[in-house]
N, C-alpha and C positions, 0 to 999 in steps of 0.2 A: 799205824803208819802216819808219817806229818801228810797235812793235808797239801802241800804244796808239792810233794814229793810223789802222793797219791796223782795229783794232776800233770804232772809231767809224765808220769809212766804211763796213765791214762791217755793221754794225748800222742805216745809213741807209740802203746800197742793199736790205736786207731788209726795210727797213720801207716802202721806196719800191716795192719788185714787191707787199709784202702790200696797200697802198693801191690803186695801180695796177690792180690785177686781180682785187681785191674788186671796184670800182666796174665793171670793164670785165666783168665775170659777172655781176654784180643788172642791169647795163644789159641784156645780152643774153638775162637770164630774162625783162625785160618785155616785149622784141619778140621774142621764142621763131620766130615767125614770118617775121617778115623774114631771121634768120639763116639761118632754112631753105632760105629763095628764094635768099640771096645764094650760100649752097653748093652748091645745085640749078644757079645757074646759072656756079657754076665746073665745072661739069658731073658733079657728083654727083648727079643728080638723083635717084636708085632710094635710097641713102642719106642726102639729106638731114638728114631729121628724126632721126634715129639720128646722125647725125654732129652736129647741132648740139647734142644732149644730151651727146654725148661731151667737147664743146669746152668746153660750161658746166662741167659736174663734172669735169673735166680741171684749170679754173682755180679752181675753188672748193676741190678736193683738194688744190690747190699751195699756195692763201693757208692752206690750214688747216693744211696741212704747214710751211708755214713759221711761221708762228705760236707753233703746240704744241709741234713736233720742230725748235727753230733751227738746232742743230749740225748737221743731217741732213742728208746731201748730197744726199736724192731729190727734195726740193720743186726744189731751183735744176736738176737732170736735168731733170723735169719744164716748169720756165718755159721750159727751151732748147730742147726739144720743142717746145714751146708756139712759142715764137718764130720757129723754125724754118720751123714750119707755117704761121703768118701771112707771115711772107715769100716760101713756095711760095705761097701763094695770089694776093700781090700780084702773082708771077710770070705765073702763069696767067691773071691778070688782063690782064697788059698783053698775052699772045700772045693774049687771044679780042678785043683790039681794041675792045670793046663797054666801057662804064663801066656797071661793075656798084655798087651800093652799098656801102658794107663795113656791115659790124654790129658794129665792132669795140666800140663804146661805146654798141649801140645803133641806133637807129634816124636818125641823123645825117646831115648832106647828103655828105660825105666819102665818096669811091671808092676800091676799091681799085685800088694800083697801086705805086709809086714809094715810097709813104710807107711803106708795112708791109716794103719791101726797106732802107729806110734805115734804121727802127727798128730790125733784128736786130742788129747792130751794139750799139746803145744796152743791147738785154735781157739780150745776151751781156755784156757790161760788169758790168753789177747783179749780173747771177747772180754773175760771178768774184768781184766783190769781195765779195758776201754768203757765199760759199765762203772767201776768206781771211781775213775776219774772222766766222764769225760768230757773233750776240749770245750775249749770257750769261742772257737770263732762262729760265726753265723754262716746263715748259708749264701752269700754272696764272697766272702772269702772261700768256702769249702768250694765253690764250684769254681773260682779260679784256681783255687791248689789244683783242683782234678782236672782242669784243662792244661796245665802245669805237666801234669804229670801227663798227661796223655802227649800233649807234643813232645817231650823228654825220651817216651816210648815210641812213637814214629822217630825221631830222630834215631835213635837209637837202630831201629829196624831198617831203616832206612844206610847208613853207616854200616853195619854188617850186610845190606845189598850192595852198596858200591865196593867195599873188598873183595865182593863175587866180579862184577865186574869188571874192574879194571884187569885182570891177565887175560878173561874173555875179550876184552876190546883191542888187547896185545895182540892175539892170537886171530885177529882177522884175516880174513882174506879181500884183496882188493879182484873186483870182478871188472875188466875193460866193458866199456862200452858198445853193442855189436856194431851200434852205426857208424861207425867211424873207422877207416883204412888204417890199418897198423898198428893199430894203439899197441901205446905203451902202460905199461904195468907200471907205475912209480913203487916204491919200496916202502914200507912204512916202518 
């Protein structure tokens, strides 16, 4: 493969696991809880919550390794791990028979099973190719991309809260004041 062409695709599948599993870690810090249950009932249950802090800071240590230290080969170790795991699990999934939920992104209708065995395949791919290519920035660039990207995902979540909002704020009710004789109710 040309070498310039190796570090382009290098540089995308790196940028594609630091996206990937940024969002798929902020997903799983907000339902902290359901990840708990979902690992509880791949039969972890004694370690749960001790494992679901380890999955989070597992992927958050990878997007920041990959970010900071590009050339490093421990963040794409790391995702393989990572991948690895997710595809035992989907394992485990399918032998207890039961549809258990995944947390992969989150709190989502999606079970695990079939999909997190098909995806390893996909992770292992990224990781290779962000290993033979990968980027040239340092890590003063990589940590602004990744503050970059993080405000892009507050925004972002942030944007899909005020769509919630605004028919809630339509939908008010106006309460009179008790102190004051006759109040009037204005319309809104």
């Amino acid at each position: 493969m040309n070498h310039n062409l190796a570090d382009v695709l290098g540089g995308a599948a790196q940028i594609a696991l630091i996206a990937i599993f940024m969002v798929a870690a902020l997903s799983k810090i907000l339902t902290f809880r359901d990840l708990g249950r979902t690992i509880g009932r791949l039969g972890l249950t004694a370690v749960a919550g001790n494992a679901a802090i380890a999955v989070i800071m597992a992927e958050l240590l990878a997007v920041t390794g990959l970010a900071v230290l590009p050339a490093a080969t421990w963040p794409r170790v790391l995702i393989t791990l990572l991948a690895a795991a997710f595809a035992g699990a989907g394992i485990r999934a399918l032998g207890i028979k039961e549809k258990i939920k995944c947390g992969c992104f989150g709190n989502g209708g999606a079970v695990l099973g079939w999909r997190q065995v098909l995806y390893l395949p996909l992770w292992l791919a990224l990781a290779a190719l962000a290993e033979a290519g990968a980027p040239g920035w340092n890590g003063e660039q990589g940590l602004a991309g990744l503050s970059a990207l993080l405000l892009a995902l507050v925004a972002w979540k942030l944007f899909a809260e005020l769509r919630v909002w605004r028919p809630l704020r339509e939908d008010r009710m106006v309460i009179p004041e008790p102190t004051k004789p006759n109040p009037e109710v204005p319309a809104t």
